[in-house]
C-alpha positions as CSV (number, residue, x, y, z in Angstrom):
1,X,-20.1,-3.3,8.0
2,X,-19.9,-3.5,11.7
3,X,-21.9,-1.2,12.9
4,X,-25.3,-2.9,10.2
5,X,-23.4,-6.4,12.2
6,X,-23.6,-4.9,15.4
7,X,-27.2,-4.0,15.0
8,X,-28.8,-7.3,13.4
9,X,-27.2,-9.4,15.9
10,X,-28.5,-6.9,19.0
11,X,-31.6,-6.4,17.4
12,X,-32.6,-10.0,16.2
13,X,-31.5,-11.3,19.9
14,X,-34.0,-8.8,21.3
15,X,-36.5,-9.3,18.8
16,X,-36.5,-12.8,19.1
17,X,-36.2,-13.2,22.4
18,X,-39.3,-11.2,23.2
19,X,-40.8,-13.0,20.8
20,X,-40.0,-16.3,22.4
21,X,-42.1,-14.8,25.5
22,X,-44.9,-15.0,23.8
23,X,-44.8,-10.8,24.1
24,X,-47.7,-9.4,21.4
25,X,-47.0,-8.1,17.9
26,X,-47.2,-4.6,19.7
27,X,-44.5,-5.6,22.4
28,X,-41.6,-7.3,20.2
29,X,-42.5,-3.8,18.2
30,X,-42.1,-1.4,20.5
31,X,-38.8,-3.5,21.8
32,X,-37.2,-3.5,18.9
33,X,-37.9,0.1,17.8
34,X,-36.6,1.0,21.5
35,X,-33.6,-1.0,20.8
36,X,-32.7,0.1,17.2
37,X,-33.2,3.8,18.3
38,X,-30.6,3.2,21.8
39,X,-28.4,1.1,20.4
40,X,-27.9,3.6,17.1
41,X,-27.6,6.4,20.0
42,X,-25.2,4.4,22.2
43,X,-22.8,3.9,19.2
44,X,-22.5,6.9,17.8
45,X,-22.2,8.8,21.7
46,X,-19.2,6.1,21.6
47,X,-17.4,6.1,18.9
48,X,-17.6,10.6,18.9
49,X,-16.2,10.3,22.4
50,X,-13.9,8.1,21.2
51,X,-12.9,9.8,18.1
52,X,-12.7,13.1,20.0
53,X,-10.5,12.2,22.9
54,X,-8.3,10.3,20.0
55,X,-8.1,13.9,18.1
56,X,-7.4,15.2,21.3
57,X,-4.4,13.5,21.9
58,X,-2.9,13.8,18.8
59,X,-3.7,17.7,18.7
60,X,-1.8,17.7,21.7
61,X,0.9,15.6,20.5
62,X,1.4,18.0,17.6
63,X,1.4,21.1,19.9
64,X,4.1,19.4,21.9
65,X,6.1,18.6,18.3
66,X,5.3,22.3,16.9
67,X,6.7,23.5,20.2
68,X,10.5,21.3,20.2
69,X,10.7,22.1,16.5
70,X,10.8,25.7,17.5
71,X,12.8,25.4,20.3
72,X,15.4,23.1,19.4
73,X,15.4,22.8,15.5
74,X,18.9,21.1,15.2
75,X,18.0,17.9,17.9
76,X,14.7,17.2,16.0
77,X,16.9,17.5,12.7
78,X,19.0,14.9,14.2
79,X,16.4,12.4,15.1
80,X,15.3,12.7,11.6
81,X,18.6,11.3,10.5
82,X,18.6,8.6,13.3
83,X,15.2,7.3,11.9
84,X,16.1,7.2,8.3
85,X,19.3,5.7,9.5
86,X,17.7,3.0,11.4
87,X,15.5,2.0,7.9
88,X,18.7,2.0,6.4
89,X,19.4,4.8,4.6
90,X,22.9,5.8,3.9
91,X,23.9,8.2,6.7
92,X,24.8,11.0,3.9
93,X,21.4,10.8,2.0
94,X,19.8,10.5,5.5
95,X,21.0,14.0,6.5
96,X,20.7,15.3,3.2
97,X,16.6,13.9,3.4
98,X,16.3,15.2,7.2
99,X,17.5,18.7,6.2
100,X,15.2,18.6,3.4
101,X,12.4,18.0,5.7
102,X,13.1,20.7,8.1
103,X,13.1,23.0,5.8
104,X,10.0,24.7,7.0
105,X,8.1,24.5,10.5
106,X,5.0,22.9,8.4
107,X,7.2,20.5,6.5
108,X,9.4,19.4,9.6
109,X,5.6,19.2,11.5
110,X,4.2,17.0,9.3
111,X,7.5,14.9,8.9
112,X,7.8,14.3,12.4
113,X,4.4,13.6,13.2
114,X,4.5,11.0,10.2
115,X,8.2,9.6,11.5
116,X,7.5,9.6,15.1
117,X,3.8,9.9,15.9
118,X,2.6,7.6,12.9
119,X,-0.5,10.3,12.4
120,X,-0.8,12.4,9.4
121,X,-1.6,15.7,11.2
122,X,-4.3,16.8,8.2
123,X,-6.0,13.3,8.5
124,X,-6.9,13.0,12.6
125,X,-10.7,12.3,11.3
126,X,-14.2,13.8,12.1
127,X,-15.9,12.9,15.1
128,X,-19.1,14.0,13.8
129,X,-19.0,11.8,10.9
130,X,-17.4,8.8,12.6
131,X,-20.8,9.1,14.9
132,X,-23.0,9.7,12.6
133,X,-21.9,7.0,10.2
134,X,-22.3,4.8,13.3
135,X,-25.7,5.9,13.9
136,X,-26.9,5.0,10.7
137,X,-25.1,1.4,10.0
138,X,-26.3,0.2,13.5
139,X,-29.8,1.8,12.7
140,X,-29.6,0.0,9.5
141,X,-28.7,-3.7,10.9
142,X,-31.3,-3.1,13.7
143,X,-34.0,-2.8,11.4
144,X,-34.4,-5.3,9.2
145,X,-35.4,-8.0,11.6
146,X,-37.5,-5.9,12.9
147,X,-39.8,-5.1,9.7
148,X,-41.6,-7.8,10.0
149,X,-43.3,-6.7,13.1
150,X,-44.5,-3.8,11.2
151,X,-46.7,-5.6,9.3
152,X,-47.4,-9.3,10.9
153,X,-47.0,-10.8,14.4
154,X,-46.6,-14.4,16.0
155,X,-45.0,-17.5,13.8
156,X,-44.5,-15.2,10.2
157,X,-43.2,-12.5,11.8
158,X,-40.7,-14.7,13.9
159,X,-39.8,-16.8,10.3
160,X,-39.0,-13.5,8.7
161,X,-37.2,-12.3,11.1
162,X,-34.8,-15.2,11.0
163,X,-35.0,-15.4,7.5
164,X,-33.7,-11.6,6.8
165,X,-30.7,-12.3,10.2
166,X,-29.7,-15.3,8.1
167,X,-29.4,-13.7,4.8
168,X,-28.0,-10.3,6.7
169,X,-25.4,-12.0,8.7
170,X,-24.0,-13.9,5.3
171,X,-24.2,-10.8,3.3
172,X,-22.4,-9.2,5.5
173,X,-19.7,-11.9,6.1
174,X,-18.7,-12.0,2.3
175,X,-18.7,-8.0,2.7
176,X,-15.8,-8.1,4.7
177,X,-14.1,-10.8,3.2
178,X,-13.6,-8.4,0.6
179,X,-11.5,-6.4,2.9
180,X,-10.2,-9.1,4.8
181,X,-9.3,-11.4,1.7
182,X,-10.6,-14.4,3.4
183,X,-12.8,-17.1,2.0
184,X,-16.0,-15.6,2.0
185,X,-17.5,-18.9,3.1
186,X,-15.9,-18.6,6.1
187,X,-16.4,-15.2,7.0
188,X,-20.3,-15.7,5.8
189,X,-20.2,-18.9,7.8
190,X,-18.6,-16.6,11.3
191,X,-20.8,-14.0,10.6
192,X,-24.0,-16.4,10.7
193,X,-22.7,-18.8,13.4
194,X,-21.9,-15.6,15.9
195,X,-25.6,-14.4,14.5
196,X,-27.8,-17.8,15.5
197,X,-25.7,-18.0,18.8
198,X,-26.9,-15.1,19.9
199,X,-30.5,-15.0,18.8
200,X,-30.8,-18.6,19.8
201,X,-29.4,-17.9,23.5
202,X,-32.0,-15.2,23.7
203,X,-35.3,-16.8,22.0
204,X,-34.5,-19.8,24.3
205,X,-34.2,-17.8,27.5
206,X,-37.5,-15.7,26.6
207,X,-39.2,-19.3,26.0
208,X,-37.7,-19.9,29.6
209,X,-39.0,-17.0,31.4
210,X,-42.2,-16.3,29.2
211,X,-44.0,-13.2,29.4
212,X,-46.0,-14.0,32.5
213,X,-42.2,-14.2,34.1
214,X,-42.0,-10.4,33.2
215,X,-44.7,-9.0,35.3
């Protein structure tokens, strides 16, 4: 949901603010296809960097945890009993749970990586995916204001183009109240308001500087 958000509201800002220029049906076209196709790269580049160095990290965290369980097996045994002590668990049943833990190196691994590291060492996510996924939500969200131009240009293509934004941005609002367990008016009514704000700001500054402005 916010990576098809991210793209409408870059995508009908562009769109619409060539368009306010006066640029041709061919110009707003080749602008928004330039858009949707960088802004779909730019995103997923991101977020696999992102997701990458994150793995990283933890990979490295977990080497450094796989390494003191080896070495010192009784210490990490006892800071398994401080932290179920600290969530209030009887001291007896806490050692009797941190022994059961440490039973084997994988056990005790994935134990402490849960306790201390709050990562679950088989779930430190794909990269790939994560930028891929981006890719094609933000790809998504960028085109639909922009098929329009495909077909018509001028005043149509401009009313379509806000037309699909406006039903896009509430759609996607409810969407994540859904997850959020907000009012959906209100998220539709965020979504939308952040939406127009945007397009407006740049339809009213391509109306300022006009196409001639961009020579």
């Amino acid at each position: 949901m916010f990576g098809v958000s991210d793209g409408l509201v870059t995508n009908v800002s562009l769109i619409l603010g060539m368009a306010g220029a006066s640029a041709s049906q061919g110009v707003v076209r080749l602008a928004g296809l330039a858009g949707m196709i960088a802004g779909a790269f730019s995103m997923a580049s991101g977020e696999y960097v992102s997701m990458r160095a994150q793995a990283e990290l933890f990979e490295r965290e977990l080497a450094l945890e796989r390494h003191e369980i080896a070495r010192r097996p009784e210490g990490e045994r006892r800071e398994l009993v401080k932290i179920y002590e600290n969530r209030g668990v009887q001291p007896e049943a806490a050692r009797r749970l941190a022994d059961e833990m440490m039973r084997t190196p994988e056990l005790a691994l994935e134990t402490h990586a849960r306790e201390e590291l709050g990562i679950d060492p088989n779930a430190l996510g794909s990269p790939v995916l994560a930028a891929g996924s981006s890719f094609a939500m933000f790809a998504l969200g960028a085109l639909l204001p922009l098929l329009p131009w495909l077909f018509v240009g001028g005043t149509p293509a401009i009313a379509a183009s806000v037309a699909i934004g406006v039903v896009t941005s509430l759609a996607v609002g409810i969407a994540l109240a859904v997850f959020t367990d907000r009012p959906w008016w209100f998220s539709a009514l965020r979504q939308l308001g952040i939406s127009t704000v945007a397009a407006a700001v740049t339809y009213g500054i391509g109306r300022a500087v006009g196409i001639s402005g961009l020579h």
